[in-house]
Every structure is written in C-alpha cells, then in structure tokens.
C-alpha positions in Angstrom: 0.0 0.0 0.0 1.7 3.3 -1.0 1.6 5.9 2.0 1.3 10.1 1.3 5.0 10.1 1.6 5.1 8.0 -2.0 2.1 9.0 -3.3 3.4 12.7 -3.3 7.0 11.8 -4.3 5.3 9.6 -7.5 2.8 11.8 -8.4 5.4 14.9 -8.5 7.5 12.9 -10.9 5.0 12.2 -13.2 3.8 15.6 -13.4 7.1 16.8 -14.3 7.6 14.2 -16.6 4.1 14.9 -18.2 4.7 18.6 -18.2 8.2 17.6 -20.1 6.3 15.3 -22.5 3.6 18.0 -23.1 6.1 20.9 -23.9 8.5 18.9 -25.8 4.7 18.2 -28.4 3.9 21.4 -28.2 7.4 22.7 -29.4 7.8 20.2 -32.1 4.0 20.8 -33.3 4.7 24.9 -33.4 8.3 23.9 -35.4 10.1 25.5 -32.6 12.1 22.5 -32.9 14.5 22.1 -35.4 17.0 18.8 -36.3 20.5 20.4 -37.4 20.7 20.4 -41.1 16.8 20.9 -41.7 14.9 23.8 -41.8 11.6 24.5 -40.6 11.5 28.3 -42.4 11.2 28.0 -46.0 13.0 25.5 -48.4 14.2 28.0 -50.5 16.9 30.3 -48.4 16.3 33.4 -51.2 12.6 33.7 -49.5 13.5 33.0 -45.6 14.0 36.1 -43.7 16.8 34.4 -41.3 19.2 33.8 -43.8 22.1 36.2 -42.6 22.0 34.7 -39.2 21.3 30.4 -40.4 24.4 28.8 -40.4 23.1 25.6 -42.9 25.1 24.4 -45.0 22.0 25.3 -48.0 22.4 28.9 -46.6 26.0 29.2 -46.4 26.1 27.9 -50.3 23.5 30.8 -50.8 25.5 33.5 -49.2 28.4 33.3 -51.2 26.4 32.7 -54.6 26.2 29.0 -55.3 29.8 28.1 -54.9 
C-alpha cells in the first residue's frame, strides 16, 4: 500500500515528466524545434528572412552565390 510520503513523491514525478512530454509536443508541433541540417522556415533560403544569421550548409552555399 503506498503511503502520502510515495504518493506525493510519484505523483510529482509524473507531473514533471508529463509537463516535459507536453512541452516537448507542443514545441515540435509549433516547429520550434528544429534537427541540425533541416529547416523549418522555407526551403528556398532566397525567401526566408533568417538567412544572414542560419548557419546551414544550404544557406552558407546561398551566401556566397552558389559556390
């Protein structure tokens, strides 16, 4: 039988480990998220307004004019 002692010390560690869990979706749903060498702005780097600060490889390319 668990006791208030456990039941407080479980139930804490599942609500930070379901507060984690629903962040973590809620980042990756909002593309908040990115995996290096993908990116979540625009596929073409000519349209994306973060191109002077990206550091892709794509973008780099872009910068110095396809070479």
């Amino acid at each position: 039988m668990m006791n208030r002692k456990d039941f407080f010390k479980y139930g804490g560690r599942w609500a930070i480990l379901s507060g984690i869990g629903i962040l973590s979706t809620f980042l990756a749903l909002n593309q908040k998220i990115v995996t290096p060498g993908n990116c979540s702005v625009a596929p073409q780097c000519k349209n994306c307004g973060k191109l002077a600060q990206c550091i892709l490889p794509q973008a780099n390319k872009e910068k110095n004019n396809g070479k």
